[in-house]
C-alpha positions as CSV (number, residue, x, y, z in Angstrom):
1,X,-29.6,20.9,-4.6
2,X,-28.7,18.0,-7.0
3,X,-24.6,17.9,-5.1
4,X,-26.8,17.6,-1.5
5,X,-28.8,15.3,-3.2
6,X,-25.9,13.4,-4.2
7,X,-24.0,13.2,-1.0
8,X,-27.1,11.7,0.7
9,X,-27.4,9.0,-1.3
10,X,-23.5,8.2,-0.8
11,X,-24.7,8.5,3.0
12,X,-27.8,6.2,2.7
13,X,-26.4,3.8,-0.3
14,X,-24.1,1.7,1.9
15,X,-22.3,-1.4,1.2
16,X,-20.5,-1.5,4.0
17,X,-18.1,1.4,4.9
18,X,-20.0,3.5,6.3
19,X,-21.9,4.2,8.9
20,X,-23.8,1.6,10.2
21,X,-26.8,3.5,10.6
22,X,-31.0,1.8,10.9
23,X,-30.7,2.7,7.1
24,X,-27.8,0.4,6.6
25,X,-28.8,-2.4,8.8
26,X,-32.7,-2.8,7.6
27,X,-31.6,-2.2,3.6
28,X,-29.8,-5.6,3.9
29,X,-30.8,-8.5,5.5
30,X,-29.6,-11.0,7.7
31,X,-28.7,-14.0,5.7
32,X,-30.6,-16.0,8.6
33,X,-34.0,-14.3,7.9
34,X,-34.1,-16.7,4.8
35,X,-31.8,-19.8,5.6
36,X,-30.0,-21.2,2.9
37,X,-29.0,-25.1,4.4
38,X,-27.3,-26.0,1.8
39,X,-24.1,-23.8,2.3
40,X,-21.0,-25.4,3.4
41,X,-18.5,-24.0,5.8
42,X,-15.2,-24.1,6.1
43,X,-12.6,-22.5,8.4
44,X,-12.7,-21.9,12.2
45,X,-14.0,-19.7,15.0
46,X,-11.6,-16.4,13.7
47,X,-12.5,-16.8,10.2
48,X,-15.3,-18.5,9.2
49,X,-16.6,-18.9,5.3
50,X,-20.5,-20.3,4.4
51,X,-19.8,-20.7,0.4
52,X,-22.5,-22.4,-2.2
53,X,-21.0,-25.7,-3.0
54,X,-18.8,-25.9,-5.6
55,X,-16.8,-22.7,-4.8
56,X,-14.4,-24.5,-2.3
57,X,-11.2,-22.8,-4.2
58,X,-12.7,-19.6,-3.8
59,X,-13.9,-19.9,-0.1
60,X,-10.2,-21.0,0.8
61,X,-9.1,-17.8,-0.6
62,X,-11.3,-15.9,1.2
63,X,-11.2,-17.3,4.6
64,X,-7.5,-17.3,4.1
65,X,-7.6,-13.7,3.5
66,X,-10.3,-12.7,6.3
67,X,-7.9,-14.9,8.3
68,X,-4.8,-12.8,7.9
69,X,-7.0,-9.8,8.7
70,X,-8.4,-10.4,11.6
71,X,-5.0,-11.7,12.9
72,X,-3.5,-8.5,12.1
73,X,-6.1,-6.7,13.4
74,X,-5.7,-8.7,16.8
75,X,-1.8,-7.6,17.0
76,X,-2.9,-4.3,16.6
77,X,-6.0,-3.7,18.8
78,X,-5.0,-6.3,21.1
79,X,-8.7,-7.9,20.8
80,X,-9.4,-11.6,19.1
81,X,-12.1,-10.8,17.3
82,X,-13.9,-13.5,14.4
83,X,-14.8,-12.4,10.9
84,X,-17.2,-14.2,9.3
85,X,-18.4,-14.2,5.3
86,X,-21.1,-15.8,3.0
87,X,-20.1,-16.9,-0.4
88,X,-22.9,-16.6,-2.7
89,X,-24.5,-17.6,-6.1
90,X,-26.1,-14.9,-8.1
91,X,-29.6,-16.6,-7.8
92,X,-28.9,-16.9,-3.9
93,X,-28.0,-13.2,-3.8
94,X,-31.0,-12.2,-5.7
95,X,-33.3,-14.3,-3.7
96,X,-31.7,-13.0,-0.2
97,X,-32.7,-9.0,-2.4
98,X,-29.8,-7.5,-1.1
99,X,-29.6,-3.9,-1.7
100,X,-26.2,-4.3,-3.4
101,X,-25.3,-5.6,-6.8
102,X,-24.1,-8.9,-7.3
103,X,-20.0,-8.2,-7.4
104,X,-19.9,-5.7,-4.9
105,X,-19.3,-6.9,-1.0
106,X,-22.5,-6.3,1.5
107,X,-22.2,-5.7,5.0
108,X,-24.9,-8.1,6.5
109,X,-26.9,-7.2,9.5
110,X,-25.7,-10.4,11.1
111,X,-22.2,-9.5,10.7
112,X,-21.1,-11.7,8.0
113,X,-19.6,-10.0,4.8
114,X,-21.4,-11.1,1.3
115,X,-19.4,-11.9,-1.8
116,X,-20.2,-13.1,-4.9
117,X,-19.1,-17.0,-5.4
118,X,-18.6,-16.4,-8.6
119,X,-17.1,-14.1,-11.4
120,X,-19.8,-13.7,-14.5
121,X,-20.5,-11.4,-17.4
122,X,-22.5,-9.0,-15.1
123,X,-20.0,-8.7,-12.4
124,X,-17.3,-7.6,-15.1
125,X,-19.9,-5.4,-16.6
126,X,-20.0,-3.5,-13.4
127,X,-16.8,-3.0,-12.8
128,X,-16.2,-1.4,-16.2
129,X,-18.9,0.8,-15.3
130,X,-17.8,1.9,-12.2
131,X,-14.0,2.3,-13.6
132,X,-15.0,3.9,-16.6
133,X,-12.8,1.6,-18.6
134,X,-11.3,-2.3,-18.9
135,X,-10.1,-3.9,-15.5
136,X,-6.8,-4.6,-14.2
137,X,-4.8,-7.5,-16.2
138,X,-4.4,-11.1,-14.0
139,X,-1.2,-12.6,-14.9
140,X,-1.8,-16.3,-15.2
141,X,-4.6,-17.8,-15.6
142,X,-7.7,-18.4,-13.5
143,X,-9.3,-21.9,-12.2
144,X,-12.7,-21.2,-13.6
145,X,-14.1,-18.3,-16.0
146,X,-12.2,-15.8,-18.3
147,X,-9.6,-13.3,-16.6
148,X,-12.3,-10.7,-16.7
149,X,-14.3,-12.7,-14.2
150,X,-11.0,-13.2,-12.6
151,X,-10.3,-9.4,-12.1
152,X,-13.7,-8.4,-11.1
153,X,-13.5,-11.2,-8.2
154,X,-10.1,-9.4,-7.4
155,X,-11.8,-6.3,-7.3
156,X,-14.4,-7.2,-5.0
157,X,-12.4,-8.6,-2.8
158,X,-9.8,-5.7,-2.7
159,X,-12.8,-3.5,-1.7
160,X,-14.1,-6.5,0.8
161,X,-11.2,-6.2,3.2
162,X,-12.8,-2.5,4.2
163,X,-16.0,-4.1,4.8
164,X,-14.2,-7.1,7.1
165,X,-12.5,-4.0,8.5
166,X,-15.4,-2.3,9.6
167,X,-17.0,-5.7,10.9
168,X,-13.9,-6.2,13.0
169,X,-14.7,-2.5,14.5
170,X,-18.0,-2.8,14.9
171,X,-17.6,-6.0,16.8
172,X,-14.9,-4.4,18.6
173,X,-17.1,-2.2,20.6
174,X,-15.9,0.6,18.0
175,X,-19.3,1.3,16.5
176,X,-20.2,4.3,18.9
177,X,-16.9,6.4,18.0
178,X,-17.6,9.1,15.3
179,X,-18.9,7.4,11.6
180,X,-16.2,9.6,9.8
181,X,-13.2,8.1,12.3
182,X,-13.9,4.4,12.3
183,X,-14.5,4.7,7.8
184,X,-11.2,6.6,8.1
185,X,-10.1,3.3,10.5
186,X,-11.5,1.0,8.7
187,X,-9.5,2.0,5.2
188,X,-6.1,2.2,7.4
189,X,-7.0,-1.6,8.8
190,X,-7.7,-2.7,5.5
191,X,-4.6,-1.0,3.5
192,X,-2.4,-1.6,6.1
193,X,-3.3,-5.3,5.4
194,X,-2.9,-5.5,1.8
195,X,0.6,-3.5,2.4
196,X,1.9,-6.1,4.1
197,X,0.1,-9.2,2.5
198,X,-0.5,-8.2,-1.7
199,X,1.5,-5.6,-2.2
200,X,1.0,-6.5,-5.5
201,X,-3.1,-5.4,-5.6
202,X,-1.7,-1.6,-4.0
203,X,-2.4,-0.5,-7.8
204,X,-5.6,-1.9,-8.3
205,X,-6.6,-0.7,-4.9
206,X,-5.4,3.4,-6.0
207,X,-7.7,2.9,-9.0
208,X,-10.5,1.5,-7.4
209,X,-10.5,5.0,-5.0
210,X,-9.1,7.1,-7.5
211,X,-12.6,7.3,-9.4
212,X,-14.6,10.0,-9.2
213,X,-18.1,11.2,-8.8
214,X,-20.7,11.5,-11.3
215,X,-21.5,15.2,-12.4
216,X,-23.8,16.7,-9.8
217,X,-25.1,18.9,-12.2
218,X,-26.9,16.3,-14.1
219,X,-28.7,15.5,-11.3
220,X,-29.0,12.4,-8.9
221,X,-27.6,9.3,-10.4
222,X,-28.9,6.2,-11.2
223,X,-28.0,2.4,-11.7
224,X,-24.2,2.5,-11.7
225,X,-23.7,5.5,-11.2
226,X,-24.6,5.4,-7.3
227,X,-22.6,3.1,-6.6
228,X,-19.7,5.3,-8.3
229,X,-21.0,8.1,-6.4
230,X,-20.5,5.8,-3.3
231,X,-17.0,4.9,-4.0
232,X,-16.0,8.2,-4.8
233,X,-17.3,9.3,-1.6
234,X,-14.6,7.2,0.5
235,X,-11.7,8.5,-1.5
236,X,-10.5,11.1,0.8
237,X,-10.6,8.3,3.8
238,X,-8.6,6.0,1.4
239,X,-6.2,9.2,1.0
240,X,-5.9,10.2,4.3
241,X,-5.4,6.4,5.3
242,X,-2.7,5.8,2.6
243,X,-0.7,9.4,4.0
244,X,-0.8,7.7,7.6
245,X,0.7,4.7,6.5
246,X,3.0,6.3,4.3
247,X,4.8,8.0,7.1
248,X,4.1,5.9,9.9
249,X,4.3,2.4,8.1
250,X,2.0,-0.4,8.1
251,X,2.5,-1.7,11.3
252,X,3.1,1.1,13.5
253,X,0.0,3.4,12.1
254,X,-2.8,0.7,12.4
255,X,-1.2,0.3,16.1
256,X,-1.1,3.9,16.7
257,X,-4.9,5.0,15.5
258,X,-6.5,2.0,17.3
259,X,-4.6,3.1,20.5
260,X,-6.4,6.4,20.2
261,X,-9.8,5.1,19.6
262,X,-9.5,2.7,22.6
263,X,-8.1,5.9,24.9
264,X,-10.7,8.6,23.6
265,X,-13.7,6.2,22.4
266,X,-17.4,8.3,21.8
267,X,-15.4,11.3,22.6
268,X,-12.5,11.0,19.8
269,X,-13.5,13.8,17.0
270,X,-11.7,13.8,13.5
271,X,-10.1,17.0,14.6
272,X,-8.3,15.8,17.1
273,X,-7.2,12.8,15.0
274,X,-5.8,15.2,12.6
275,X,-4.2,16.9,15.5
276,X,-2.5,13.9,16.2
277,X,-1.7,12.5,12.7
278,X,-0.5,16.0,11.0
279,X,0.0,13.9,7.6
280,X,-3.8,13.3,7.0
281,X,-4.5,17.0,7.9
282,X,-6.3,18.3,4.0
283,X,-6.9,15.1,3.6
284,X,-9.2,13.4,6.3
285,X,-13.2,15.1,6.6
286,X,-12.7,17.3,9.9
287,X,-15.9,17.6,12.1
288,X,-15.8,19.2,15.9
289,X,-18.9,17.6,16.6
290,X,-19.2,13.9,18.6
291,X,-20.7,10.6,17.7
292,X,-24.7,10.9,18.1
């Protein structure tokens, strides 16, 4: 009972990569439901950034990073479509009562992706929660706040290009095809990216998926330990996605999955995807069944 228990709330307790779901979309708000005016923007109409003033560095990275990924993602699907993300304060992300901790990307219902503006003591405490020990070490050293701070930014953004990834599918006309094939997408899109663009964060990216559950038998989790439950629960798409682009290369196996989707669509199962990918046989959920 308590291991069902547990992979329902990895089901319901989404912050982005999964499926979209009424859960999903009514758990976090759109960011226009409470306007904040005094965001600034900056980028274009492929990769747009809304950031609280006085994070301009950070925005820059970001919409230079959602930039690169939605241009790959347009050489591979062959479909120009914007991403868009909110850069947020921690009193402007408590005040919007997102379901997600501040340091951990949301999945707005409007479509934008919500990050954290800033790096703090409680963003660094989570991420030592969640990886059970200190966080990767920044060589350098960062504009503002300690390398901690630095690292858990890095963190949440590593895990932010899955949520872009899923945006870009979802506004792709993707969001009908089976949940457990466009997650499985979604983690090829975004490693596939960081391959070919910070090949240097591949590390950090294995340990953030390399984390497992909390112990079923002590019953549902609680505070951090959902949100480790979550992440554990997309490990084997993050393994099935990294054995696909281990044999078929960053490029090529992005290219390859989204040509299936667009041929099969609703009717795609993970079966046949398996079928058709051998190397993420074992490795990626199988279901028979079709999208509902």
């Amino acid at each position: 009972m308590a291991r069902r228990a547990l992979a329902a709330l990895a089901a319901i307790l989404l912050f982005g990569l999964g499926a979209p779901g009424p859960a999903a979309g009514q758990s976090i708000p759109p960011a226009s439901s409470k306007p904040l005016p005094y965001l600034l923007n900056l980028g274009d109409m492929f990769a747009l950034v809304r950031y609280s003033p006085g994070a301009l560095d950070r925005a820059s990275h970001v919409q230079q990073r959602f930039a690169l990924l939605a241009e790959d993602f347009r050489k591979w699907s062959k479909q120009s479509v914007p991403l868009s993300a909110v850069l947020l304060s921690r009193t402007d992300w408590e005040a919007l009562d997102l379901a997600v901790p501040y340091g951990l990307p949301a999945h707005m219902a409007n479509g934008e992706v919500a990050l954290c503006a800033w790096g703090d003591h409680g963003t660094v405490r989570l991420w030592r929660a969640l990886l059970g020990g200190e966080l990767p070490q920044l060589e350098g050293h960062p504009l503002y706040g300690s390398k901690a701070e630095a690292s858990s930014l890095l963190l949440n953004d590593l895990l932010a290009q899955g949520v872009a990834a899923r945006a870009l599918l979802n506004q792709a006309g993707f969001g009908g095809v089976h949940p457990d094939i466009v997650n499985f997408t979604a983690h090829v899109i975004a490693l596939a990216a960081s391959n070919l663009h910070e090949s240097l964060s591949l590390g950090a990216i294995r340990r953030i998926y390399s984390m497992t559950a909390p112990d079923a038998s002590l019953g549902v989790p609680s505070g951090d330990g959902i949100w480790r439950a979550r992440l554990a629960s997309e490990r084997p798409y993050y393994e099935a996605a990294a054995a696909l682009i281990g044999k078929r290369g960053a490029t090529k196996a992005p290219k390859a999955l989204l040509k299936l989707l667009r041929r099969d669509g609703v009717l795609l199962t993970t079966r046949a995807v398996a079928d058709k990918f051998p190397e993420v046989r074992g490795l990626l959920p199988l279901s028979g069944s079709r999208a509902r």
